[in-house]
C-alpha positions in Angstrom: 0.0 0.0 0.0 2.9 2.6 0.8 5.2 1.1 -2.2 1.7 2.0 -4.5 1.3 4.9 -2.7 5.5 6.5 -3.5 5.2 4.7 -6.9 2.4 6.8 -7.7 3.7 9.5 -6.0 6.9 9.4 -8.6 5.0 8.9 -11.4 3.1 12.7 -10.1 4.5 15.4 -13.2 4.1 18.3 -10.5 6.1 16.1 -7.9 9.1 15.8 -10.2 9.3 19.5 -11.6 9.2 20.1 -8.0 11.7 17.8 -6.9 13.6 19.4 -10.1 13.4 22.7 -8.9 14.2 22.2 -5.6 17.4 19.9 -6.8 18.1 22.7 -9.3 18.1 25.5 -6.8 20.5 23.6 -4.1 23.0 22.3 -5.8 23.3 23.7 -9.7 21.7 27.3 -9.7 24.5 30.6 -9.2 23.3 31.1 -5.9 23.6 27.2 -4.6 24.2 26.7 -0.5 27.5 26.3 -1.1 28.0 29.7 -2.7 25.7 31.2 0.0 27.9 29.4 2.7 30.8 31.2 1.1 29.1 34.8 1.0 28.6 34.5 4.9 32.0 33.8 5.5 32.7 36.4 2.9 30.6 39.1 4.7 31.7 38.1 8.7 35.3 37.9 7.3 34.7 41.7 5.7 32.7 42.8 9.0 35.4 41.5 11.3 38.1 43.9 9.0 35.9 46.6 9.3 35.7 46.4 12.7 39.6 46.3 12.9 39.6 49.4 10.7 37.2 51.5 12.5 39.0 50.8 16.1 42.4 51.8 14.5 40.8 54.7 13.1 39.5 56.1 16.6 43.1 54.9 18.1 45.3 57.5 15.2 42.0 59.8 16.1 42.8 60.2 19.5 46.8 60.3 19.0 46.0 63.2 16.5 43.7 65.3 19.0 46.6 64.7 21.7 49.3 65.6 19.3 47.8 69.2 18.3 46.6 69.7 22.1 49.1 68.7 24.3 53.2 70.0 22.9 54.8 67.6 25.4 52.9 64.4 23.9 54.1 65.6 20.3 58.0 65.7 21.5 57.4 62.6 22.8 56.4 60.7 20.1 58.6 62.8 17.7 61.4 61.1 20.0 59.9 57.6 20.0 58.5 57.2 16.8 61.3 58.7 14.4 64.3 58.9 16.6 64.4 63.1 16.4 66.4 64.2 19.1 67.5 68.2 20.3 70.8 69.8 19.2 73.3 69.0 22.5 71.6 65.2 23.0 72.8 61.8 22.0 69.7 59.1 21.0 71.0 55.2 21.5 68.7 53.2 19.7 68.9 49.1 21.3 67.4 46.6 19.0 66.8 42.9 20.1 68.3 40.2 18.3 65.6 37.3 17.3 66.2 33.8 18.6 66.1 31.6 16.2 65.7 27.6 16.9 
């Protein structure tokens, strides 16, 4: 009775265009799963760089409103940054050797 039943409901023409369609729009269609899968990654991969971006943005935001506020903060990073030093000082720069294994 259930074998008649699937047999029949096989043999149904608007069961298989159906079935077609729904097999066509998984798996061989532009827009399959898989492609979708890779568009989410896509977009939470482009998401998570733009949230990267926009911290460092407010970070070099702040620096910059400190650095035309404050003089002392500019000579200080004038001194760290690119090693600018006054007319009677000396600047020793130590760099660390890497370890290799």
């Amino acid at each position: 009775m259930a074998i008649k039943r699937l047999i029949d409901l096989f043999k149904n023409k608007f069961f298989i265009v159906t079935l077609a369609f729904i097999v066509w729009m998984l798996f061989f269609d532009k827009n399959d799963l898989v492609s979708q899968y890779e568009y989410h990654q896509q977009v939470n991969s482009l998401k998570q760089e733009r949230d990267f971006y926009q911290t460092e943005t407010e970070k070099v935001n702040k620096d910059l409103d400190e650095l035309t506020s404050n003089p002392q903060k500019l000579e200080k990073f004038a001194r760290e940054k690119y090693l600018m030093k006054k007319a009677n000082e000396d600047v020793f720069v130590i760099v660390k050797e890497k370890t290799q294994k």
